[in-house]
Residue, then its C-alpha position, 0 to 999 in steps of 0.5 A: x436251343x441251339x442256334x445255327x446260321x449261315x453264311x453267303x445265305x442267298x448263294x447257291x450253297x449257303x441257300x441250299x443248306x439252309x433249307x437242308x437245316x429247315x427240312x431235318x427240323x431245326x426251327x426256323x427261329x433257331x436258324x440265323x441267314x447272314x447274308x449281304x443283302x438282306x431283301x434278297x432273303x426276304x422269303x426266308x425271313x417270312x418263314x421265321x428265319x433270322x435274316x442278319x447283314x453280314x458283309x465279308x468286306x464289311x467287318x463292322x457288319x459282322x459282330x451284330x450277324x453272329x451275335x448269340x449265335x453257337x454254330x456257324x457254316x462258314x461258307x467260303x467268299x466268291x472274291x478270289x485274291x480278297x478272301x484271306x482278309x475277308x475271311x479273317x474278319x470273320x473268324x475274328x468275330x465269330x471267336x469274338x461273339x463267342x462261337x462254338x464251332x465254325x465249320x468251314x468249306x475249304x478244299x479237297x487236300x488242302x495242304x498238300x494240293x497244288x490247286x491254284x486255288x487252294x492258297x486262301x483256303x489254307x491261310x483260311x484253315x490256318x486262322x481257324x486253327x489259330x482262333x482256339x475255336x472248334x473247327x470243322x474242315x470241309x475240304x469240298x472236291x469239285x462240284x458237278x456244275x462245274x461241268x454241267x455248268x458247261x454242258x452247252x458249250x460242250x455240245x455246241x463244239x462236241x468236244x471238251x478239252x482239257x490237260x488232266x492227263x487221263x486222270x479223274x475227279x472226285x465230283x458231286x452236285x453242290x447239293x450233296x456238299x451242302x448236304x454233308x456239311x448240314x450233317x457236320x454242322x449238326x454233329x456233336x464233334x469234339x475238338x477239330x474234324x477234317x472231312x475230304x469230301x469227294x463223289x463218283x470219280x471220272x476222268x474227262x473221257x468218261x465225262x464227254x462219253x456220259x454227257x454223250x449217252x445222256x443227251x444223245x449228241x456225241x460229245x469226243x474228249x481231247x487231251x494236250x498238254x499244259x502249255x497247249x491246253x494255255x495257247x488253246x484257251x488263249x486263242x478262244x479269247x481268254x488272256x494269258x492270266x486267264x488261261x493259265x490259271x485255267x490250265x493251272x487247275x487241270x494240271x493239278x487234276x493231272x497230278x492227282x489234286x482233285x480225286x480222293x478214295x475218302x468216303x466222308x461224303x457218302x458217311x455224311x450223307x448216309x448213302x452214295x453221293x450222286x453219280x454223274x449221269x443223275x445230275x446231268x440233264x436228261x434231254x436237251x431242247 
């Protein structure tokens, strides 16, 4: 048998795919959750999944974590600026331990993007490549709960702003990504895949216009430019690192970096990812 695990297990992408191995009938046993805290996986463990230490900042931790184990979802760290050498010390190991493919949650486009955050995950992809291990590449767009997450805030000041320029994003539910690189992981690919995986694509006018229709408070989407969108921001508190890096990534929405015609997500997940009014709340208190 096949065994299959997980890292960053007790986050919200790593849990979801593991209960997306679970519910598609892949054997408890046969399902390792690496994780840095090993009790917060205790419900897991009382369900017969291998529950392993595994501490990206800690590489001794991480061969006994991926001993025997044949496929592994490589879920990117949460720790910007430390994640080329923590996600090097996993690709090493994984090659160590004999890993037959690792299939890793990069970014949409990475390699031509200007996101600023797609520097790690290209030195990411760069050391997968140079490992000789099959990789998978899932280039995750923007998740929806990057917005939903701020519905709140949205509907206190009634407006989103932004610096996209009227161009669109390639979102979905987190849930969906999960999903997809479920499916990935259980494919049969031979030699490296690259999958571009975006949902329903949206610009912020039709963001504040379906959060409007959907909690029935109006919500208005104003747009500046960069450097106004920086001050903005500057001046609602955020420090000038802050708030460029902020502006930074609307303004590579702007230049085309977050909206793909791919339909990889929908291939892998065997229907239309889903739309943004079905993952936006349906009332508000």
């Amino acid at each position: 048998m096949t065994t299959y695990a997980v890292t960053g297990a007790t986050g919200p992408f790593g849990r979801t795919a593991i209960e997306e191995l679970l519910s598609r009938g892949v054997p408890a046993t046969d399902v390792v959750a690496i994780v840095r805290t090993p009790s917060k996986a205790a419900d897991l463990a009382e369900r017969g999944v291998q529950v392993r230490e595994g501490d990206y900042s800690r590489p001794e931790t991480l061969p006994a974590a991926l001993d025997g184990v044949q496929r592994l979802l490589f879920v990117s760290g949460s720790e910007a600026g430390a994640r080329v050498p923590q996600h090097t010390a996993v690709v090493d190991a994984a090659k160590a331990a004999g890993v037959e493919r690792i299939a890793y949650t990069s970014i949409l486009k990475a390699g031509s993007t200007s996101n600023p955050l797609a520097g790690e995950h290209e030195a990411t992809e760069a050391a997968l490549r140079a490992s000789g291990v099959p990789v998978t590449l899932l280039r995750n767009g923007w998740y929806t709960e990057n917005y939903t997450g701020q519905l709140d805030q949205y509907l206190e000041r009634g407006e989103i702003v932004g610096a996209t320029a009227g161009r669109k994003i390639s979102a979905a539910p987190r849930a969906d990504f999960a999903a997809a690189a479920v499916t990935a992981l259980l494919s049969d690919d031979d030699g490296d895949a690259v999958y571009e995986l975006g949902g329903e694509s949206f610009g912020y006018d039709e963001l504040a216009a379906t959060i409007s229709d959907v909690t029935g408070t109006k919500v208005a989407h104003r747009d500046l430019s960069v450097a106004d969108f920086q001050a903005e921001l500057q001046q609602h508190g955020l420090d000038a690192g802050t708030a460029g890096f902020v502006a930074g990534l609307d303004a590579s929405i702007a230049a085309g970096d977050l909206e793909t015609d791919s339909d990889d997500l929908a291939r892998l997940l065997g229907r239309p990812a889903t739309p943004l009014a079905d993952a936006l709340p349906r009332t508000r208190s």
